[in-house]
C-alpha positions in Angstrom: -4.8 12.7 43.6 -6.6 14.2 40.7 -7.0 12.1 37.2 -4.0 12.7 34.6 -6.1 13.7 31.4 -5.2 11.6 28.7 -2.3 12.5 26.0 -3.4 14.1 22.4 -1.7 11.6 20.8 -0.3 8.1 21.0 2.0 6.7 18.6 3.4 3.3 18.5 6.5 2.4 16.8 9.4 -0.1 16.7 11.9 2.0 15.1 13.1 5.0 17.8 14.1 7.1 15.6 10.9 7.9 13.7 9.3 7.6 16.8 11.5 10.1 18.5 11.4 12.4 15.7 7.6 12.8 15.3 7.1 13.1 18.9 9.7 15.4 19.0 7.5 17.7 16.2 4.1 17.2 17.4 5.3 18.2 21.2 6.8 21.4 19.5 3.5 22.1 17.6 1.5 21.8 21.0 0.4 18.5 21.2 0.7 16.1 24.3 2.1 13.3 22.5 3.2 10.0 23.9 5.3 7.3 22.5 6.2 3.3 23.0 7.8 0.9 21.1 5.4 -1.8 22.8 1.5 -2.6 21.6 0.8 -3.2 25.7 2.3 0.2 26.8 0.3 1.6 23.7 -3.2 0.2 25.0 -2.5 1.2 28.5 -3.3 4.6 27.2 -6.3 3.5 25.4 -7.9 3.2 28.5 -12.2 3.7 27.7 -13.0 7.1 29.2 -9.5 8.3 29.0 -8.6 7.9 24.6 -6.3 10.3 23.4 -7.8 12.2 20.6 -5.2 10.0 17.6 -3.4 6.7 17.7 -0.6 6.7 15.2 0.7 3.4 14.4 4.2 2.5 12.4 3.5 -1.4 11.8 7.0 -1.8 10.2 9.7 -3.9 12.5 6.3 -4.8 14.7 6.5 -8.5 15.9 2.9 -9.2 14.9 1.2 -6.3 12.7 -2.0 -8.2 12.2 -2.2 -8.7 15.9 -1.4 -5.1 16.9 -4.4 -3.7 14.4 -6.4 -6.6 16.0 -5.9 -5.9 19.3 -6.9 -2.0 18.2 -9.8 -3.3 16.9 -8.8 -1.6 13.3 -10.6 -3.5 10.7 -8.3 -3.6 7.7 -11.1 -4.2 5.2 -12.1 -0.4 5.8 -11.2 3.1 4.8 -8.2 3.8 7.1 -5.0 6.6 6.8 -2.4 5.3 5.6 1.1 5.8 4.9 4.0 3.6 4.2 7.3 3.8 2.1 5.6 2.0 -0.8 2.8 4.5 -1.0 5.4 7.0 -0.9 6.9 6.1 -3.9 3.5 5.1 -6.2 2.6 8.4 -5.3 5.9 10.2 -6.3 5.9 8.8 -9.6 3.0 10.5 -10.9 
């Protein structure tokens, strides 16, 4: 059985809906995208030698954020993308 190459992109969410959504958009721009809703389905794809090219992560409705960017071995201290609704609206009021 030959290896299964690993998906472009990742993206872990507790919310479906984004989830669904954004998958939905980056399958239709070309991308292999996979989604969960669980931090142990997401590292099953993390695999070394098989790392999809992004993670995405939406840490809102996550049981344990801090544990999740642990366990992804993200150090928050450090220059990272980020997006989140309050971002959103600091920016949109300039």
């Amino acid at each position: 059985m030959p290896e299964q190459s690993p998906p472009d992109i990742v993206l872990l969410g507790a919310e479906w809906q984004p989830r669904g959504l954004l998958r939905a958009q980056l399958t239709e721009d070309g991308f292999e995208a996979v989604a969960t809703n669980t931090s142990p389905m997401m590292r099953r794809h993390l695999r070394p030698g098989s790392k999809p090219q992004l993670a995405i992560v939406d840490l809102r409705g996550l049981p344990n954020p801090t544990e999740v960017l642990k366990d992804l071995r993200v150090d928050e201290t450090k220059p990272c993308a980020r997006a989140d609704s309050h971002w959103h609206r600091a920016a949109s009021r300039r």
